[in-house]
NUDONU-687710 format. One record per residue (C-alpha): x, y, z; residue in three letters. Coordinates in pm, whole numbers, padded with zeros to 5 digits, always signed. Layout:
N
XYZALA
...
//
This chain:
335
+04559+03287-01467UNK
+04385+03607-01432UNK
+04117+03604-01158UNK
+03781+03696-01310UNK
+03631+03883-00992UNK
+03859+04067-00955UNK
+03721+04373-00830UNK
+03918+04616-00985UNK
+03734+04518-01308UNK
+03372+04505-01146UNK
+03333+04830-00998UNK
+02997+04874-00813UNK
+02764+05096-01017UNK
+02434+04961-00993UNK
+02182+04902-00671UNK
+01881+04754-00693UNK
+01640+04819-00420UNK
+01365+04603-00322UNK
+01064+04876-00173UNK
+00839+04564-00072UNK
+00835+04216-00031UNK
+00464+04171-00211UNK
+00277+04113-00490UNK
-00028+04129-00638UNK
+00067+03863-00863UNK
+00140+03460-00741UNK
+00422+03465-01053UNK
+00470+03057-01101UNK
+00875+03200-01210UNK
+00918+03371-00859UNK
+00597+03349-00628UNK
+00436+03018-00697UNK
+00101+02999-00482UNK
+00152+02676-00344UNK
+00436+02877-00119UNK
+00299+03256-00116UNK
-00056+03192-00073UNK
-00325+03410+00105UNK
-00217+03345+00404UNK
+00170+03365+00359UNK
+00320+03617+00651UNK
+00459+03891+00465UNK
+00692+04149+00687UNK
+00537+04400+00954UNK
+00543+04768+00879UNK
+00864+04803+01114UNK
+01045+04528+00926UNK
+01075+04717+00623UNK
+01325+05017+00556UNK
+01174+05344+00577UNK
+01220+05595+00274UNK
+01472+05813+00523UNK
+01680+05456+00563UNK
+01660+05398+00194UNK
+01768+05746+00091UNK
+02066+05741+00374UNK
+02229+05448+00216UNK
+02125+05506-00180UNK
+02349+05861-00057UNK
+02614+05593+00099UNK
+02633+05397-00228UNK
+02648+05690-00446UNK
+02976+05767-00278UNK
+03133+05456-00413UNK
+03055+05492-00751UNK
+02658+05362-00783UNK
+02486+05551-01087UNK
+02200+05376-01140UNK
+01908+05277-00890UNK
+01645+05050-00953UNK
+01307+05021-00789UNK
+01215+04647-00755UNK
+01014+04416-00518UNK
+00756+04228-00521UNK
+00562+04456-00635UNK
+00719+04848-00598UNK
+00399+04988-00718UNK
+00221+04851-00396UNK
+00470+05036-00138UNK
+00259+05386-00021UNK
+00385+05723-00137UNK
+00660+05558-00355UNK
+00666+05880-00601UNK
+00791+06047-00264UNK
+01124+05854-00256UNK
+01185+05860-00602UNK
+01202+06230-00606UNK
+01481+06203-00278UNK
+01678+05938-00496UNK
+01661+06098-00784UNK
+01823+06396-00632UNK
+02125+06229-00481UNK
+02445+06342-00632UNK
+02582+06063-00840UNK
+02271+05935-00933UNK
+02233+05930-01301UNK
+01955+05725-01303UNK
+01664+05610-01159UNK
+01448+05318-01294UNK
+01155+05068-01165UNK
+01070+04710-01267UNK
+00715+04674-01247UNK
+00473+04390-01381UNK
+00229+04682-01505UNK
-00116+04586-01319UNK
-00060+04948-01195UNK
+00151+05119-01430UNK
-00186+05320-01607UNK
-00283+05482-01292UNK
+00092+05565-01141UNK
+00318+05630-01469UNK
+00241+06029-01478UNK
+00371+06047-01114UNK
+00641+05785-01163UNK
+00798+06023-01453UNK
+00759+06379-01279UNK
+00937+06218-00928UNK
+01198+06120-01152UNK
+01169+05763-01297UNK
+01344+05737-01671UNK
+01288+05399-01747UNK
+01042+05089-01677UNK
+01066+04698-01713UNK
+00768+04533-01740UNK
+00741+04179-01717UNK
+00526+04038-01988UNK
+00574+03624-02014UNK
+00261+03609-02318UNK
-00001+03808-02491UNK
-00252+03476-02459UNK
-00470+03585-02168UNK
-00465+03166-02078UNK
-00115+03135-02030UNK
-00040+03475-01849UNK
-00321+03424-01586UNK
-00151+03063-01606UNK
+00188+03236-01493UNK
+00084+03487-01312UNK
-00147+03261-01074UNK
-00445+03564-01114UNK
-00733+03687-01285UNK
-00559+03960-01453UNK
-00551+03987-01822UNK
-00299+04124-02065UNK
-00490+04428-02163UNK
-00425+04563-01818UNK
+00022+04530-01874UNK
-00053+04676-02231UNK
-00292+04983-02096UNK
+00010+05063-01884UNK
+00253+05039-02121UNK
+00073+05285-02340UNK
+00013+05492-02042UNK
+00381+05443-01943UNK
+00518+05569-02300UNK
+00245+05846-02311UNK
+00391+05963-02023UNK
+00747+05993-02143UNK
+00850+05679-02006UNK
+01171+05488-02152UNK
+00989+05107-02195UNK
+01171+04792-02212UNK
+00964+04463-02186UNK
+01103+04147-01984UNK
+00991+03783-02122UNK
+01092+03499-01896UNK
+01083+03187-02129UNK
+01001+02844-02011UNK
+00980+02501-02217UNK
+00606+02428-02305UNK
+00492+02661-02116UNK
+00536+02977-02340UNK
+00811+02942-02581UNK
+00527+02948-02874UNK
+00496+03296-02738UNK
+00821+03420-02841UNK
+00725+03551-03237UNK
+00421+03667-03121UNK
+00561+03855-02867UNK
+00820+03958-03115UNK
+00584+04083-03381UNK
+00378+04299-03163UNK
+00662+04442-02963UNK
+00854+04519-03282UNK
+00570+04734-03459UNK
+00502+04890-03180UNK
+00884+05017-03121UNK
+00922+04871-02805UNK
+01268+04694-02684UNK
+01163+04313-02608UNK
+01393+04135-02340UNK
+01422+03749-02314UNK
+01554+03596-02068UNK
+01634+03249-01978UNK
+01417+03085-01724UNK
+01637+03089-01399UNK
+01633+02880-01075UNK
+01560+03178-00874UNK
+01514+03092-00481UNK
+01407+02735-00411UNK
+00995+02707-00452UNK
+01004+02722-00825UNK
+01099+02400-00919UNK
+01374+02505-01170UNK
+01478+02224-01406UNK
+01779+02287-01679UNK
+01540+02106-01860UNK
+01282+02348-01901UNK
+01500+02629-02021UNK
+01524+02736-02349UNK
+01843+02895-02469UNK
+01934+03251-02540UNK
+02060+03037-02878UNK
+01696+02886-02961UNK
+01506+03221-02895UNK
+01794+03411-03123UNK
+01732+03094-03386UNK
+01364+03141-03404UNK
+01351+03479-03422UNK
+01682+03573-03681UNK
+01483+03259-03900UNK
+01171+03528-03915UNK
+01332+03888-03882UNK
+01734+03980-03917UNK
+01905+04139-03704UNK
+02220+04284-03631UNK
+02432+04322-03296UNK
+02452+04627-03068UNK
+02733+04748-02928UNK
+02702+04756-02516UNK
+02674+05080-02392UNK
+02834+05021-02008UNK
+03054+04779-01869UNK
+02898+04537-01701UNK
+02556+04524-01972UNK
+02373+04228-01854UNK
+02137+04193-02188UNK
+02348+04078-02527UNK
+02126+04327-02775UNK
+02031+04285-03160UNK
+01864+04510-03362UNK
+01586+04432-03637UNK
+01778+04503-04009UNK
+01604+04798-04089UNK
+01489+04935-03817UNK
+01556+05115-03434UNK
+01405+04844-03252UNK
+01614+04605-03040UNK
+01582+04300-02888UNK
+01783+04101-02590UNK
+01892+03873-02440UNK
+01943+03754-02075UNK
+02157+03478-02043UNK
+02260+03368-01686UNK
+02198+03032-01745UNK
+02364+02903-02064UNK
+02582+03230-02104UNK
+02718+03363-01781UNK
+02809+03694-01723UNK
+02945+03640-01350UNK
+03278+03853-01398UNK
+03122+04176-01530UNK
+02844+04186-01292UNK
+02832+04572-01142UNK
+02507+04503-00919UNK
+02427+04514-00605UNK
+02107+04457-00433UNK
+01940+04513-00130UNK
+01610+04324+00003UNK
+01264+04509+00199UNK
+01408+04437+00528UNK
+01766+04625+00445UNK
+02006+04327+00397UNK
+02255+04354+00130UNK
+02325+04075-00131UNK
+02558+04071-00350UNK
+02445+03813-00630UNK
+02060+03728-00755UNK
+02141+03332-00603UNK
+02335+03466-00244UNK
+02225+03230+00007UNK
+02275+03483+00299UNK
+02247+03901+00328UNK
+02438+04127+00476UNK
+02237+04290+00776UNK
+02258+04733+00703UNK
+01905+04790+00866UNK
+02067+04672+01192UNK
+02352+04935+01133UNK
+02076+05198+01059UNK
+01944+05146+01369UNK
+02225+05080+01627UNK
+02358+05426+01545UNK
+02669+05386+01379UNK
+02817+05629+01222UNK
+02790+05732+00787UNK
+03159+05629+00800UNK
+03118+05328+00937UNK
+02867+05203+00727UNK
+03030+05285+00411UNK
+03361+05117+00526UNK
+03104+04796+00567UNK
+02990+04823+00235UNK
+03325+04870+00043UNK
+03458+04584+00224UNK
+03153+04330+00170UNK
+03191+04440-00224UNK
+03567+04421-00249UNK
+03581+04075-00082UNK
+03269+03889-00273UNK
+03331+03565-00473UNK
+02999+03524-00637UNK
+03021+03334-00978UNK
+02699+03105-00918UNK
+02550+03060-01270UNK
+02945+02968-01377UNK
+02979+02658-01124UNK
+02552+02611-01093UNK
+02518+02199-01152UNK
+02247+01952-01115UNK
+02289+01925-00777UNK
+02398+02325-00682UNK
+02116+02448-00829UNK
+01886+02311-00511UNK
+02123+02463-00255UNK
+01940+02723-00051UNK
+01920+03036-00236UNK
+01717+03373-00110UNK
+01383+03428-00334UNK
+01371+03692-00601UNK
+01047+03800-00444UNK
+01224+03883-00163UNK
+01563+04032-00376UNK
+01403+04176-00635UNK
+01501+04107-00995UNK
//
């Protein structure tokens, strides 16, 4: 039987970079603030990799075969000076692109700068356009007119857009046409994704997910669509297109639809460990390489080795009982 991870099929194209591990958002999904309150002890200023340390192993991953960089956190729009890196990453030779996921409190003041450093693309995560239910999510006093101002601010800019909806049973699934209708006639791609048991605080229950299958079900019974062909190996979202129109939608899948034996990504947390699936339960330490004084060479060696030898398939074999094994938390990952 052929192995799915094999490597040879799963080349390593995409790194995701966590630039901080806050947020100015308490996201019940990610951050819930029974666990990340006030007083939760965030990392010291020496903890986190410096821009140099990011941009010396963004140039190491470039060498085997990363294109694509995403800016993620916590929040990446909180780290100082972050239009600063983005113009060193965006210059790195292999990099083809260079994106940010944001959840758009700040995206009206910073989305000029974030296009001239370099940034192509945003994802914004959106979970409802009911002001109750979003402060419900996002644990603060922040209202959807402040995501939408920086979405328009984002596109006036020049900014590539694509919304993120995490859907959870009765909490926002009577969201989802809504969402669709306003994102559609406004030309915007709309993302949904299945609600996933990210970390261990969120208290994930299968039974609270609704399926890529019942979001396609209730929107196709509204508005037709018609499937996309993937544009990259390895193309985490399953996309549609309204009949009629240029505006997709997608799909994220990892729980009832696994994509475990294309995934290209990498990822690599605020304090410089490397990870090598969303649900890893341990990193691999770089920032202590960085800082020991090893050599380029030997770093890179690390890293090919690390990626040729992983075995991650977690949302294939996740169970009732796996699903509460210690996993790191996506506020600390990134997305």
């Amino acid at each position: 039987m052929t192995n799915i991870l094999d490597t040879r099929n799963r080349p390593l194209c995409d790194l995701r970079i966590s630039v901080t591990d806050r947020c100015n958002f308490r996201c019940s999904y990610c951050m819930p603030k029974e666990v990340f309150g006030i007083d939760y002890p965030f990392m010291s200023k020496n903890e986190i990799l410096s821009f140099e340390e990011i941009v010396r192993l963004a140039e190491l991953f470039a060498k085997i075969g990363v294109e694509k960089i995403r800016l993620t956190g916590g929040e990446p729009l909180l780290r100082k000076d972050l239009p600063t890196l983005i113009k060193r990453l965006s210059k790195i030779d292999g990099i083809k692109k260079v994106t940010l996921t944001t959840n758009g409190v700040f995206l009206e003041k910073h989305a000029k700068a974030l296009k001239e450093a370099g940034i192509c693309q945003v994802n914004v995560s959106l979970d409802s356009l009911d002001d109750h239910v979003f402060m419900k999510i996002n644990n603060m006093n922040t209202s959807v007119s402040t995501v939408l101002k920086g979405i328009a601010a984002a596109r006036e800019a020049g900014l590539e857009v694509k919304v993120n909806m995490v859907v959870k049973k009765g909490l926002n699934d009577t969201d989802v046409l809504p969402m669709v209708r306003f994102f559609k006639e406004k030309n915007i791609t709309l993302r949904f994704i299945e609600y996933m048991d990210v970390g261990c605080t969120n208290g994930w229950n299968f039974k609270d997910v609704i399926s890529k299958k019942q979001i396609y079900d209730m929107i196709k019974e509204h508005y037709p669509m018609e499937a996309v062909e993937q544009d990259f190996f390895g193309e985490v979202a399953k996309r549609y297109r309204y009949k009629g129109t240029n505006t997709e939608v997608g799909f994220i899948s990892s729980v009832t639809e696994t994509f475990c034996g294309s995934c290209t990504r990498a990822r690599l947390s605020t304090d410089g460990k490397l990870y090598t699936c969303l649900f890893a339960s341990e990193g691999y330490d770089l920032r202590e390489m960085l800082r020991s004084g090893v050599s380029d060479k030997y770093i890179l060696t690390t890293i090919q080795s690390i990626w040729e030898k992983r075995e991650d398939r977690y949302s294939e074999i996740r169970t009732e009982e796996s699903h509460k094994n210690r996993k790191i938390e996506m506020s600390y990952i990134g997305g």
